[in-house]
ROFI-588483 format. One record per atom (N, C-alpha, C): residue number from 1; residue in three letters; atom name; x, y, z. Coordinates in nm, 2 decimals, decimal comma, padded with zeros to 4 digits. Layout:
# residues N
@n NUM	res ALA	atom CA	c1 X	c2 Y	c3 Z
...
# end
This chain:
# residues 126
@n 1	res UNK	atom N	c1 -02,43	c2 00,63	c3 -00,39
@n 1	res UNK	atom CA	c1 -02,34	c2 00,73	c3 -00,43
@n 1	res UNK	atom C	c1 -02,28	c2 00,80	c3 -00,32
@n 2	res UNK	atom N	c1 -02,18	c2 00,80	c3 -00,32
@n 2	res UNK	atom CA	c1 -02,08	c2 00,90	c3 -00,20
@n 2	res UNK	atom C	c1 -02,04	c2 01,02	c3 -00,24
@n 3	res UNK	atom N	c1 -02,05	c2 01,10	c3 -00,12
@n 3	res UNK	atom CA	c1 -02,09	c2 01,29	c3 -00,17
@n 3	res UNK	atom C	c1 -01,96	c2 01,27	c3 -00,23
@n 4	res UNK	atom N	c1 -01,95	c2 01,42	c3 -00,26
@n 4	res UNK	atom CA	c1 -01,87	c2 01,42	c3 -00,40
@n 4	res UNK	atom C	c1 -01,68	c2 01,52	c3 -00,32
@n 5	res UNK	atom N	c1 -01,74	c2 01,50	c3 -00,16
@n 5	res UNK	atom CA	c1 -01,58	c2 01,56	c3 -00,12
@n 5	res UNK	atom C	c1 -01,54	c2 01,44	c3 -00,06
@n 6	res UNK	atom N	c1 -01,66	c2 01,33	c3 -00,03
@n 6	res UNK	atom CA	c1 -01,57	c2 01,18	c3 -00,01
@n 6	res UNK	atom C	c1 -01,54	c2 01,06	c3 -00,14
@n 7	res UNK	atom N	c1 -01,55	c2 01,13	c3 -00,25
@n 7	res UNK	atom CA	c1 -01,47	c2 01,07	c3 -00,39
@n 7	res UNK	atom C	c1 -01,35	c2 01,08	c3 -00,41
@n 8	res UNK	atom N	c1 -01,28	c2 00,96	c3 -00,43
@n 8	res UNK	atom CA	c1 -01,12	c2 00,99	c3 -00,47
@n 8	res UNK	atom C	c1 -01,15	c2 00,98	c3 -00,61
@n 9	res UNK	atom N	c1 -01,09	c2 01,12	c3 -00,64
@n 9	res UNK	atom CA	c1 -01,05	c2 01,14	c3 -00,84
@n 9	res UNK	atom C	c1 -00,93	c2 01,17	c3 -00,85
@n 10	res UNK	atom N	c1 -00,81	c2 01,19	c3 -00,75
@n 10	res UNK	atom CA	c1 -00,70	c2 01,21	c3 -00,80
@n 10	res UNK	atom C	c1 -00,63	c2 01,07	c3 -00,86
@n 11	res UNK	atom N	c1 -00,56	c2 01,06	c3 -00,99
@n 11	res UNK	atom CA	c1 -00,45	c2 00,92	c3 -01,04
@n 11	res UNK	atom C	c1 -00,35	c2 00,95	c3 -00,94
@n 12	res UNK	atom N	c1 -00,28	c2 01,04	c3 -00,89
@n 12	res UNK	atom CA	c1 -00,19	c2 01,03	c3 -00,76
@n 12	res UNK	atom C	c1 -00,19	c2 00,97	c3 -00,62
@n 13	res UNK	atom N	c1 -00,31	c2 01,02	c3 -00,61
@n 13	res UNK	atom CA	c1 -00,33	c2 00,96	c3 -00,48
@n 13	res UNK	atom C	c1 -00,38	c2 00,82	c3 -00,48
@n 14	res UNK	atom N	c1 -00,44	c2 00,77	c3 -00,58
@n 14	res UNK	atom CA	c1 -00,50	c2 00,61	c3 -00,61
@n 14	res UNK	atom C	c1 -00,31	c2 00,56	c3 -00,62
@n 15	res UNK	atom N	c1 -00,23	c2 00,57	c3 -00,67
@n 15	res UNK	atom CA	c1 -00,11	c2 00,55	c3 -00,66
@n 15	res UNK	atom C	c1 00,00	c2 00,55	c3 -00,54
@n 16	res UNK	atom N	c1 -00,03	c2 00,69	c3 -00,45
@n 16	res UNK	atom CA	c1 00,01	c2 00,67	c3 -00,35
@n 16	res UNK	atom C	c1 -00,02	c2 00,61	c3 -00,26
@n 17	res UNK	atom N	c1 -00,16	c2 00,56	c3 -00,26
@n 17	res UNK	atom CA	c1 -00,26	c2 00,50	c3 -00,15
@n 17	res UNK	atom C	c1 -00,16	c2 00,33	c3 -00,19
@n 18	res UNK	atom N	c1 -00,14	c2 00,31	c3 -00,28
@n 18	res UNK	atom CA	c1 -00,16	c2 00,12	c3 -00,33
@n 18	res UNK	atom C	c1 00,00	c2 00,14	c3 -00,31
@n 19	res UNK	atom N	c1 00,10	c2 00,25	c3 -00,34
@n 19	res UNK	atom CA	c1 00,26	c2 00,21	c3 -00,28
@n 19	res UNK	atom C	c1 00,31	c2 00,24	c3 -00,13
@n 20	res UNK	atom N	c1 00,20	c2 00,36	c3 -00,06
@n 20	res UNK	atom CA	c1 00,27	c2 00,37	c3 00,04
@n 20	res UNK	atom C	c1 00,16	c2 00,37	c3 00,21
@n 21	res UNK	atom N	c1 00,07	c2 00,32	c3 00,10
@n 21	res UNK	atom CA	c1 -00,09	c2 00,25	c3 00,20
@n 21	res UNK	atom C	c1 -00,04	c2 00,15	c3 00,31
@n 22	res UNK	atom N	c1 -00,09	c2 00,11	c3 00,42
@n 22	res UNK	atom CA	c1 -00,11	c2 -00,02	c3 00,49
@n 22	res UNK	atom C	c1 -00,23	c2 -00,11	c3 00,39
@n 23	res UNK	atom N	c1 -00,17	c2 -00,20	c3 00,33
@n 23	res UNK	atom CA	c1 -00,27	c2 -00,31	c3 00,30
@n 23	res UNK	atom C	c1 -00,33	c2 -00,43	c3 00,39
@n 24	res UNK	atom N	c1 -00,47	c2 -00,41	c3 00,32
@n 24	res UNK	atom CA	c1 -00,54	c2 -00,57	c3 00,41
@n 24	res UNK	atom C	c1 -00,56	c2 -00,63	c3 00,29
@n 25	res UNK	atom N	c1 -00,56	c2 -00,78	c3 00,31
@n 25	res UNK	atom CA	c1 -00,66	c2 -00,84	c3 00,18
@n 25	res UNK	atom C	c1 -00,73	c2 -00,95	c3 00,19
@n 26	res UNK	atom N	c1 -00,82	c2 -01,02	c3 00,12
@n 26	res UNK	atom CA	c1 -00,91	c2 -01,10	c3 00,13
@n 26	res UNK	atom C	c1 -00,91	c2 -01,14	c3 00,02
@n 27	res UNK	atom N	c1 -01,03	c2 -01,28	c3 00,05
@n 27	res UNK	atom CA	c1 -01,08	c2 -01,34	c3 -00,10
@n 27	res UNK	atom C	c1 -01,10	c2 -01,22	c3 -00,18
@n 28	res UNK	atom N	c1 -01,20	c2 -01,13	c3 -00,16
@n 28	res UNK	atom CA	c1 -01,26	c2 -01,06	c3 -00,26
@n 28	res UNK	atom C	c1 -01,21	c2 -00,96	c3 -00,29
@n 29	res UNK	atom N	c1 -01,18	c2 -00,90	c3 -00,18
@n 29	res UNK	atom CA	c1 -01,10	c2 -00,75	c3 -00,23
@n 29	res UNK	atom C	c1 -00,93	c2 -00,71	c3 -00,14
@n 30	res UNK	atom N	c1 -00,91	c2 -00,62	c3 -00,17
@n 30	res UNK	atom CA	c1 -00,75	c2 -00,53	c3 -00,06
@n 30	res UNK	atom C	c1 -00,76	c2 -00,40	c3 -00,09
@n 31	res UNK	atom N	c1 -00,75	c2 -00,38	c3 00,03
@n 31	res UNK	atom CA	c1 -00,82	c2 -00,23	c3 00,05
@n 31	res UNK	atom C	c1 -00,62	c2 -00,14	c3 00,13
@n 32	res UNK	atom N	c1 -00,61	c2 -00,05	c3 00,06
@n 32	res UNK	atom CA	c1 -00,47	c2 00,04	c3 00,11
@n 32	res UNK	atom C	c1 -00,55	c2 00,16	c3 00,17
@n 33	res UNK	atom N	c1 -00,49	c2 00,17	c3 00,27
@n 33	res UNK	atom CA	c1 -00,54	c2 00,28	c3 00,37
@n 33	res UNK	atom C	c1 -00,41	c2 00,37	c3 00,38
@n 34	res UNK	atom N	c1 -00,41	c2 00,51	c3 00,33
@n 34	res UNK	atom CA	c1 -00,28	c2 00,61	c3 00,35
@n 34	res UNK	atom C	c1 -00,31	c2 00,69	c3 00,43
@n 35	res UNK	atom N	c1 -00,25	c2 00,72	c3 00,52
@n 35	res UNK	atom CA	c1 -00,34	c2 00,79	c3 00,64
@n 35	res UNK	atom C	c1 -00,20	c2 00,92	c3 00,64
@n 36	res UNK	atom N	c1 -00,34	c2 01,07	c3 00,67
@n 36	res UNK	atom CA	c1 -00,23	c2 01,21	c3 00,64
@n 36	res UNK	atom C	c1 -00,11	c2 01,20	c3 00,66
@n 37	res UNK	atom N	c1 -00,09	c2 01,17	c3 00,81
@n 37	res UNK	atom CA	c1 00,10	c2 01,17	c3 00,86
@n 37	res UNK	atom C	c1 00,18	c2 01,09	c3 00,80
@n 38	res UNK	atom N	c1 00,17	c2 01,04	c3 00,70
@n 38	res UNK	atom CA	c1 00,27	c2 00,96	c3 00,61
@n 38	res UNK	atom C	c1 00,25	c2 00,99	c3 00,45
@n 39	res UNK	atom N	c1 00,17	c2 01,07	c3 00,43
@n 39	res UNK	atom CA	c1 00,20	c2 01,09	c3 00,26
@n 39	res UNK	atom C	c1 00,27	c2 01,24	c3 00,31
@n 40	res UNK	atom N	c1 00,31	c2 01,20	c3 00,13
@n 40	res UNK	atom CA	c1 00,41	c2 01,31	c3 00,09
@n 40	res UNK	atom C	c1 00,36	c2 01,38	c3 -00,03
@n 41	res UNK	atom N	c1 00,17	c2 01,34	c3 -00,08
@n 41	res UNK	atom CA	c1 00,16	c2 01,41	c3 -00,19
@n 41	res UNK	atom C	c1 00,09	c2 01,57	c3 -00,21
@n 42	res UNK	atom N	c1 00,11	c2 01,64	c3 -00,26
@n 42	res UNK	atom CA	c1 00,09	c2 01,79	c3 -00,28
@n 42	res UNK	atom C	c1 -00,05	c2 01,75	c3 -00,31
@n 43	res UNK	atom N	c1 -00,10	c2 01,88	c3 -00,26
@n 43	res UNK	atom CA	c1 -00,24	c2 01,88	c3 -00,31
@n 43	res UNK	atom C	c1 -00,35	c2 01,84	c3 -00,15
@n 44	res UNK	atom N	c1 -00,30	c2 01,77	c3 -00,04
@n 44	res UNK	atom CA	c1 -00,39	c2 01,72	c3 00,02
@n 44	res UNK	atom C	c1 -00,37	c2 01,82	c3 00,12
@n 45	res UNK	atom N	c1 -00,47	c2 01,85	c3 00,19
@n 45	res UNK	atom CA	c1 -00,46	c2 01,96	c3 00,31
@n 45	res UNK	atom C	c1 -00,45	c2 01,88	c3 00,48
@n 46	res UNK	atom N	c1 -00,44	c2 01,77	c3 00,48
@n 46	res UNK	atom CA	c1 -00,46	c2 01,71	c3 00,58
@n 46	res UNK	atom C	c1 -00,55	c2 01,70	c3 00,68
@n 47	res UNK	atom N	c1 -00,53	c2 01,74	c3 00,79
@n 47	res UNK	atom CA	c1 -00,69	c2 01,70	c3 00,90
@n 47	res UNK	atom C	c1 -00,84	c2 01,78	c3 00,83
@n 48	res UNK	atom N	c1 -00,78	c2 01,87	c3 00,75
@n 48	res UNK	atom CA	c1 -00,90	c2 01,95	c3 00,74
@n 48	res UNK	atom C	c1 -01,00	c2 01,92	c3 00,63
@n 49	res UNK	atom N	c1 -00,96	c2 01,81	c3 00,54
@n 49	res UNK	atom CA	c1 -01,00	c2 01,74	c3 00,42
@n 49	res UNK	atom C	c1 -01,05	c2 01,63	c3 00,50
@n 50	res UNK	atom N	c1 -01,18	c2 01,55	c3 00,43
@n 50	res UNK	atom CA	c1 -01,21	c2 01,48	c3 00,50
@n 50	res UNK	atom C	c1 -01,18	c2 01,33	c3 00,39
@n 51	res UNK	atom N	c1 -01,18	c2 01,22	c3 00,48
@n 51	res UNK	atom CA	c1 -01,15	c2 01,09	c3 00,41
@n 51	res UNK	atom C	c1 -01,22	c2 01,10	c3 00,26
@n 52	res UNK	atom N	c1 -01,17	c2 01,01	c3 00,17
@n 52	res UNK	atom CA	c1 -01,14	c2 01,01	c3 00,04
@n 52	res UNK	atom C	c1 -01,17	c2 00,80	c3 00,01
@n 53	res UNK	atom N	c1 -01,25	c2 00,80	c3 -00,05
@n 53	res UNK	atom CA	c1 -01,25	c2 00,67	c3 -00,12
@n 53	res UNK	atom C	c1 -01,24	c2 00,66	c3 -00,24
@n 54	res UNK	atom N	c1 -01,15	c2 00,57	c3 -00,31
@n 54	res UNK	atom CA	c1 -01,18	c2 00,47	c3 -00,41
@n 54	res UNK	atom C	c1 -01,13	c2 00,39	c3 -00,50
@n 55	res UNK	atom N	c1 -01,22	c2 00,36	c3 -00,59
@n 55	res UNK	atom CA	c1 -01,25	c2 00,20	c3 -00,61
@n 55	res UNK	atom C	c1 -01,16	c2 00,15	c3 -00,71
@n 56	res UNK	atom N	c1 -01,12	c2 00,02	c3 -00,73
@n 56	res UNK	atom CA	c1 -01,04	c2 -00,01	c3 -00,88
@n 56	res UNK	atom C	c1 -01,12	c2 -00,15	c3 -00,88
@n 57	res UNK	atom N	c1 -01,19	c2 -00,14	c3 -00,99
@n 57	res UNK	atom CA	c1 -01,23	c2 -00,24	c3 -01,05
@n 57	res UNK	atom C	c1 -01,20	c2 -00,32	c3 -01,17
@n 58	res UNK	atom N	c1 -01,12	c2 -00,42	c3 -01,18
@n 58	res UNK	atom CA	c1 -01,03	c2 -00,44	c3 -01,32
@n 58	res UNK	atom C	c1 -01,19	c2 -00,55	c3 -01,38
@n 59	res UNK	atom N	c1 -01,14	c2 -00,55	c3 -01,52
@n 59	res UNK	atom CA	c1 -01,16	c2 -00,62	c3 -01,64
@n 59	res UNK	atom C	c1 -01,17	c2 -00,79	c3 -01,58
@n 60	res UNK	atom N	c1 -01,08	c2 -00,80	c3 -01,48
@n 60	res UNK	atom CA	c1 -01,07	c2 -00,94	c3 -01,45
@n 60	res UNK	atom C	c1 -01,21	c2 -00,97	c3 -01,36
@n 61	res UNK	atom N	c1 -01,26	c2 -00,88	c3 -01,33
@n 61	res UNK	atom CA	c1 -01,34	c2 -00,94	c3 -01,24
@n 61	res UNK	atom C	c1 -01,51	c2 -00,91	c3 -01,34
@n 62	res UNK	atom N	c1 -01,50	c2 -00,89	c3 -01,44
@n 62	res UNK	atom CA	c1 -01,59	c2 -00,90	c3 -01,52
@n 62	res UNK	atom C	c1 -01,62	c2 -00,82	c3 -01,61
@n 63	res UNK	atom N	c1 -01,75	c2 -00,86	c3 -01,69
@n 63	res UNK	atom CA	c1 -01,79	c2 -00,76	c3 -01,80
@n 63	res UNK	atom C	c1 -01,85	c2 -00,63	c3 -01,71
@n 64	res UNK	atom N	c1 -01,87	c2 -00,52	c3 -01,77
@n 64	res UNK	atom CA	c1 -01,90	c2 -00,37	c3 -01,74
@n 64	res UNK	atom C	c1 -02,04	c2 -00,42	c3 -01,68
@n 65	res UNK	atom N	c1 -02,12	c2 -00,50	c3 -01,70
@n 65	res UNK	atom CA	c1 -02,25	c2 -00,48	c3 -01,64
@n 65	res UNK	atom C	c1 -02,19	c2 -00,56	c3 -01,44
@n 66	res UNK	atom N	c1 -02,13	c2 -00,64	c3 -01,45
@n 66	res UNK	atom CA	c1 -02,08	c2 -00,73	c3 -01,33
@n 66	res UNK	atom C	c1 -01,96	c2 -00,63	c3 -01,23
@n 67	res UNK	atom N	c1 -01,89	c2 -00,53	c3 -01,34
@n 67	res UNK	atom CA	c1 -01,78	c2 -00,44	c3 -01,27
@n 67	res UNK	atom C	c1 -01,89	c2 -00,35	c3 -01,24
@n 68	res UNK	atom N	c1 -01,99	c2 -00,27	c3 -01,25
@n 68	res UNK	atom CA	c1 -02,06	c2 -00,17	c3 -01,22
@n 68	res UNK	atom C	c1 -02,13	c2 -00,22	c3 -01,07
@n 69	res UNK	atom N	c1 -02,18	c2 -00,32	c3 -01,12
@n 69	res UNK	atom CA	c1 -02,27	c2 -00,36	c3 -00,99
@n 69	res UNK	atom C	c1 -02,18	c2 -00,43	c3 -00,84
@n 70	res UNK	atom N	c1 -02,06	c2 -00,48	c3 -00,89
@n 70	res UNK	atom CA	c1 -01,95	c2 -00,49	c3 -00,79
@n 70	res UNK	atom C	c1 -01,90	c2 -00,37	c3 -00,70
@n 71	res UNK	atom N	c1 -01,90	c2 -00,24	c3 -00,81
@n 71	res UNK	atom CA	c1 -01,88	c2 -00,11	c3 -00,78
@n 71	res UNK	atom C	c1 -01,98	c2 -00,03	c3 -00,70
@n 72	res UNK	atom N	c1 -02,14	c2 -00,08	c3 -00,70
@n 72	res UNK	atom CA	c1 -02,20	c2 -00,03	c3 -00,62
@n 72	res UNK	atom C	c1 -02,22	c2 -00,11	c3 -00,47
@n 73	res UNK	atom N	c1 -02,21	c2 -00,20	c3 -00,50
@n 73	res UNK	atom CA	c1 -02,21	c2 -00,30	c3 -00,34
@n 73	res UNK	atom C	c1 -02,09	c2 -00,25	c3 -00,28
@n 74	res UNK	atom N	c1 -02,03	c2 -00,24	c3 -00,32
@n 74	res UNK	atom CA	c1 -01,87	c2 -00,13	c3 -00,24
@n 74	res UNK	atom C	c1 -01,89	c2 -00,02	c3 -00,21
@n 75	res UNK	atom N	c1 -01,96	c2 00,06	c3 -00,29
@n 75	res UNK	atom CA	c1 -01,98	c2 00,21	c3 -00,24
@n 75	res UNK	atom C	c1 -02,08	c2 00,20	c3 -00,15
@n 76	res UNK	atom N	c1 -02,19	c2 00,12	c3 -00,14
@n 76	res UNK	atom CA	c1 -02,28	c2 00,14	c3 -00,01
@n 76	res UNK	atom C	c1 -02,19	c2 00,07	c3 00,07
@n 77	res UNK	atom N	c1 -02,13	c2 -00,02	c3 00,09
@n 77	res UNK	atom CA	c1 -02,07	c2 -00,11	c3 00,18
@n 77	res UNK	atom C	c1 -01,96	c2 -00,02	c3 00,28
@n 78	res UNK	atom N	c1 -01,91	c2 00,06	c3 00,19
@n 78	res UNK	atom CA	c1 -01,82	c2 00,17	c3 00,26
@n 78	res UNK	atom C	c1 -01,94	c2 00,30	c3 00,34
@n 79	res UNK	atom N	c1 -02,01	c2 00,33	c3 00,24
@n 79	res UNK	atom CA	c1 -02,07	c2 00,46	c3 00,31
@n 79	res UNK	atom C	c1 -02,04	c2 00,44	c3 00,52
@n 80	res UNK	atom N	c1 -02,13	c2 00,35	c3 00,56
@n 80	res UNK	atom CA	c1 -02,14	c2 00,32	c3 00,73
@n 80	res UNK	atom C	c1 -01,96	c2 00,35	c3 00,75
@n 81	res UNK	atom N	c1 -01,87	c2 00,33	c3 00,71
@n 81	res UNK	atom CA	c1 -01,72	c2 00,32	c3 00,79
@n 81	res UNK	atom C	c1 -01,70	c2 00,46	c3 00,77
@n 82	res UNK	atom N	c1 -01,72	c2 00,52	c3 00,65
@n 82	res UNK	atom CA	c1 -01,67	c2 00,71	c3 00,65
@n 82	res UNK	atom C	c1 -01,64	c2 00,76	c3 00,79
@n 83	res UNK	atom N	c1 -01,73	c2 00,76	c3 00,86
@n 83	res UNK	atom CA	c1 -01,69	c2 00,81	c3 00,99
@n 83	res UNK	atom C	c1 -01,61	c2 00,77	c3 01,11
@n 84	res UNK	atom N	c1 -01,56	c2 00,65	c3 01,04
@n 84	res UNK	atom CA	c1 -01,46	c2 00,61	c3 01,13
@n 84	res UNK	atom C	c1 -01,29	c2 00,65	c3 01,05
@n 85	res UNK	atom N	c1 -01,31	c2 00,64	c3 00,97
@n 85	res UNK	atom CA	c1 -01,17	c2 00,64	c3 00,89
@n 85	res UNK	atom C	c1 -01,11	c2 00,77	c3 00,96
@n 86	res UNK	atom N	c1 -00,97	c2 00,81	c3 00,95
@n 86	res UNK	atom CA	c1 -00,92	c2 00,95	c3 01,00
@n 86	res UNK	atom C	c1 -00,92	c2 01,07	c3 00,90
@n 87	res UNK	atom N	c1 -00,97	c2 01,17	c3 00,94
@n 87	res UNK	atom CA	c1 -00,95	c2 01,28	c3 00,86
@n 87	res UNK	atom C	c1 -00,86	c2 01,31	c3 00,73
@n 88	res UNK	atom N	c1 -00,87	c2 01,36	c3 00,63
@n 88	res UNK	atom CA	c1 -00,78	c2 01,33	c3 00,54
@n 88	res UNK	atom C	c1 -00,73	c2 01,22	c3 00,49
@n 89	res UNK	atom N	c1 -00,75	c2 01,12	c3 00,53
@n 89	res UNK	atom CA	c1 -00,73	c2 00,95	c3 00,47
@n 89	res UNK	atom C	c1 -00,74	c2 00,92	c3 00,35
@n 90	res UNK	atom N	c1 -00,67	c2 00,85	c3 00,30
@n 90	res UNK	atom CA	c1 -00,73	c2 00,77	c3 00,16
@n 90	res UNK	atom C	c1 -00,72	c2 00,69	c3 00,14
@n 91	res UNK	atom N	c1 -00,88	c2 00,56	c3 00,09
@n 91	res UNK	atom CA	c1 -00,91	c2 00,43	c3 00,12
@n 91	res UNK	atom C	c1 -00,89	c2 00,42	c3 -00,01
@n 92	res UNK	atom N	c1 -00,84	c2 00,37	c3 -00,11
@n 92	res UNK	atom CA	c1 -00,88	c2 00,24	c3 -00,21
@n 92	res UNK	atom C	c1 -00,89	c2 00,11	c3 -00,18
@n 93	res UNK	atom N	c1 -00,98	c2 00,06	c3 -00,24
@n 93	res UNK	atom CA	c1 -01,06	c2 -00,09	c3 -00,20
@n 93	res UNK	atom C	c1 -01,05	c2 -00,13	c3 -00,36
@n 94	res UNK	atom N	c1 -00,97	c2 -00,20	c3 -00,37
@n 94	res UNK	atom CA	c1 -00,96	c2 -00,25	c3 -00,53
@n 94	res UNK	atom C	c1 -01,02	c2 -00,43	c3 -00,49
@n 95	res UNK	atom N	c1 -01,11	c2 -00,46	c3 -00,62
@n 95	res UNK	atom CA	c1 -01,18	c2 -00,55	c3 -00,62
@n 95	res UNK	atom C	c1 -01,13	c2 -00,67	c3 -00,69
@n 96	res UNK	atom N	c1 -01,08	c2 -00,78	c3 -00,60
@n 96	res UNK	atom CA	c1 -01,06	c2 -00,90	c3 -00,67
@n 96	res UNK	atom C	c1 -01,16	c2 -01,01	c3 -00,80
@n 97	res UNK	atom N	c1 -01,09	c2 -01,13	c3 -00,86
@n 97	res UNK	atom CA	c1 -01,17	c2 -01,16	c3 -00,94
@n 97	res UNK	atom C	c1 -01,32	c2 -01,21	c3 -00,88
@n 98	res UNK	atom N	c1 -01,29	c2 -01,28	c3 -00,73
@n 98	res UNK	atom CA	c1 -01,41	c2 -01,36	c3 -00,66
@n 98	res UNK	atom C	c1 -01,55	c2 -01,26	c3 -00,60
@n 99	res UNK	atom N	c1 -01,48	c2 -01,13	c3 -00,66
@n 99	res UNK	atom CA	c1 -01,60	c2 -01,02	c3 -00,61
@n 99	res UNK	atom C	c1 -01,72	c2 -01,04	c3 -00,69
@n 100	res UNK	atom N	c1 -01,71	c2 -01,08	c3 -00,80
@n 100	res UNK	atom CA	c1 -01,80	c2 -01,12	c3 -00,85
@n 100	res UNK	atom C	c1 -01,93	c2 -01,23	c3 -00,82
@n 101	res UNK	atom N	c1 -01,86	c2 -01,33	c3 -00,78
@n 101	res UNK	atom CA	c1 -02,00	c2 -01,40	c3 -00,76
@n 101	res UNK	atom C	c1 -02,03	c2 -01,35	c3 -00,61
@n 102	res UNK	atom N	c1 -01,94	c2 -01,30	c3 -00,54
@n 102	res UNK	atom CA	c1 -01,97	c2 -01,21	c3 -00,40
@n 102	res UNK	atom C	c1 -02,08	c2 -01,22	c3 -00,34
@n 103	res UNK	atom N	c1 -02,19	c2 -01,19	c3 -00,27
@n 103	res UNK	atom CA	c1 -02,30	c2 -01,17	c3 -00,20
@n 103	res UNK	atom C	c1 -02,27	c2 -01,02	c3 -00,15
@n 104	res UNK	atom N	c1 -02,37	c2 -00,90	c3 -00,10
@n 104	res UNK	atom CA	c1 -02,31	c2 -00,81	c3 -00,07
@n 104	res UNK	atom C	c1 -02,26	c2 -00,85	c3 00,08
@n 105	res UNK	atom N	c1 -02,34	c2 -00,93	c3 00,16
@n 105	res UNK	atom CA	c1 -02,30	c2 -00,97	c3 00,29
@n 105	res UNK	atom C	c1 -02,16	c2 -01,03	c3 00,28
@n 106	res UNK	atom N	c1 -02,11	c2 -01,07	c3 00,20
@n 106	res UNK	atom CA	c1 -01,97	c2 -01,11	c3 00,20
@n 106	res UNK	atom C	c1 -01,91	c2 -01,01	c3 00,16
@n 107	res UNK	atom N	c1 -01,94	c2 -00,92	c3 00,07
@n 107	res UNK	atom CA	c1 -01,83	c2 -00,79	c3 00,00
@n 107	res UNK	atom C	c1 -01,84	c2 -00,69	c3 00,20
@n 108	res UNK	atom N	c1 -01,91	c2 -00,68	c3 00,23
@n 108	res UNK	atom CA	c1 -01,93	c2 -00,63	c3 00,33
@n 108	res UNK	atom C	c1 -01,86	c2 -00,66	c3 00,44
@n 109	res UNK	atom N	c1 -01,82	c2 -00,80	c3 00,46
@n 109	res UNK	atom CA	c1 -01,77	c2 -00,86	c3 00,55
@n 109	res UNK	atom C	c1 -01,63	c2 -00,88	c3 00,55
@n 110	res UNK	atom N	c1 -01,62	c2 -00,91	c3 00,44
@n 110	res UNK	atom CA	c1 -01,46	c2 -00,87	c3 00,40
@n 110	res UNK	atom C	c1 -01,39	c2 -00,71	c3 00,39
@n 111	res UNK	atom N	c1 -01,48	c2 -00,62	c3 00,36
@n 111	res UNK	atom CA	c1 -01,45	c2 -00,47	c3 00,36
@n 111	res UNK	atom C	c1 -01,41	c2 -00,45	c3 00,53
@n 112	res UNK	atom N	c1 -01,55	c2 -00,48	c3 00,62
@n 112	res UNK	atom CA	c1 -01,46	c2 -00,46	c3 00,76
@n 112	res UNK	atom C	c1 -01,41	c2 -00,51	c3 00,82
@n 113	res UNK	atom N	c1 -01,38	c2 -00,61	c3 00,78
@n 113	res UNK	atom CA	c1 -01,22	c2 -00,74	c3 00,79
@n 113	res UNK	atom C	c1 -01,08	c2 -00,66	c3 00,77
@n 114	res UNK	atom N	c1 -01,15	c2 -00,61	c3 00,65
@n 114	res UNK	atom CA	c1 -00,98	c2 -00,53	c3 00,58
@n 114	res UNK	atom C	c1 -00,96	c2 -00,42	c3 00,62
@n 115	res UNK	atom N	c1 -01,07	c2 -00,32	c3 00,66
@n 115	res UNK	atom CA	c1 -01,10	c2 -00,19	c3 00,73
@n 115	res UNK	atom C	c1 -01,03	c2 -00,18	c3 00,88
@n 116	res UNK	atom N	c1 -01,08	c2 -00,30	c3 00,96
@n 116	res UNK	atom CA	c1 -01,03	c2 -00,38	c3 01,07
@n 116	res UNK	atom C	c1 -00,85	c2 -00,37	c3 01,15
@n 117	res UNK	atom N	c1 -00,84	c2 -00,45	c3 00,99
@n 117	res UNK	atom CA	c1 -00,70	c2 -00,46	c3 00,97
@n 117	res UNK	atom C	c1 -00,58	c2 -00,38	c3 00,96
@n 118	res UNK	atom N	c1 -00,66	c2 -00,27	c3 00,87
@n 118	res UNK	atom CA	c1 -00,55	c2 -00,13	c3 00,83
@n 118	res UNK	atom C	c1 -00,59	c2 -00,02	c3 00,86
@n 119	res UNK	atom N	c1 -00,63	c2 -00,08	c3 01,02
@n 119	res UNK	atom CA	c1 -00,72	c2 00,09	c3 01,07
@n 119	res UNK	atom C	c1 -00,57	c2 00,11	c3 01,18
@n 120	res UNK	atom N	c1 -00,59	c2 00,17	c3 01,32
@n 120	res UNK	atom CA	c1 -00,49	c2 00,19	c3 01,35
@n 120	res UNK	atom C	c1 -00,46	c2 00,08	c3 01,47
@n 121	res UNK	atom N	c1 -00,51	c2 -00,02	c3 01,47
@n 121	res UNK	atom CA	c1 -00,51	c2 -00,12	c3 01,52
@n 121	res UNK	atom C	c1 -00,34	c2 -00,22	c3 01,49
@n 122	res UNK	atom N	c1 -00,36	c2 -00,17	c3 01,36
@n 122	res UNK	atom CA	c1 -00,20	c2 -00,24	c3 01,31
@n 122	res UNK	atom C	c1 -00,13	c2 -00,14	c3 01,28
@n 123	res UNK	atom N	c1 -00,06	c2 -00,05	c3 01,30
@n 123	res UNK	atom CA	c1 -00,02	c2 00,06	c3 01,27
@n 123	res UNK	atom C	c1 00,14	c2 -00,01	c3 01,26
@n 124	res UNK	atom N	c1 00,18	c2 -00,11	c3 01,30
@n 124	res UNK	atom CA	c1 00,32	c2 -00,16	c3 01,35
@n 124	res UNK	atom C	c1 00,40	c2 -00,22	c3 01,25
@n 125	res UNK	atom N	c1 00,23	c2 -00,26	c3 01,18
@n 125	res UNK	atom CA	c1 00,23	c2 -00,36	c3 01,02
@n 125	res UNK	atom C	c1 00,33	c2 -00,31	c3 00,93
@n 126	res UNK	atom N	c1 00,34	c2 -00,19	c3 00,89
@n 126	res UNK	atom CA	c1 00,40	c2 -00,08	c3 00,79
@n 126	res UNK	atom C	c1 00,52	c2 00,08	c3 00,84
# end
């Protein structure tokens, strides 16, 4: 479970994260990283809020007992990166269909593959 000021519950921000995010992607998942200096949405306080995760898990990638448990191998899988992400950030890590038969060592591995990717290492990407 991730504390409850690093949960993304806004439908805006899961929207601005996936149109104006840096994406990574992989077999299993693609994760949009929006980082403060580039949104434009109300509501976010910037440096002083701290990173924001979350998850989209569609229908396609299974029945409710297979989306839940895909959903918690992701939420522990992220906890260790929280402290690296930038202040005010917001990750969605939306879950492909292959997440399913997954391993968590691969959901894992692909998370800091994609984490990797759309941290500020490629900042040039977008």
């Amino acid at each position: 479970m991730l504390a409850a000021d690093h949960r993304l519950t806004d439908p805006d921000l899961f929207r601005a994260a996936g149109r104006r995010g840096r994406r990574a992607g992989s077999r299993t998942l693609v994760a949009h990283l929006l980082l403060p200096e580039g949104q434009q949405v109300v509501g976010m306080s910037g440096e002083t809020a701290p990173a924001r995760v979350g998850f989209v898990v569609s229908k396609a990638v299974g029945n409710a007992v297979v989306r839940n448990r895909v959903k918690r191998r992701l939420r522990h899988a992220v906890r260790p990166s929280l402290g690296a992400l930038p202040p005010g950030s917001v990750l969605v890590v939306r879950a492909q269909a292959a997440a399913a038969a997954a391993s968590y060592a691969e959901l894992s591995d692909d998370l800091a593959r994609c984490l990797d990717r759309v941290g500020t290492h490629g900042q040039e990407a977008r």
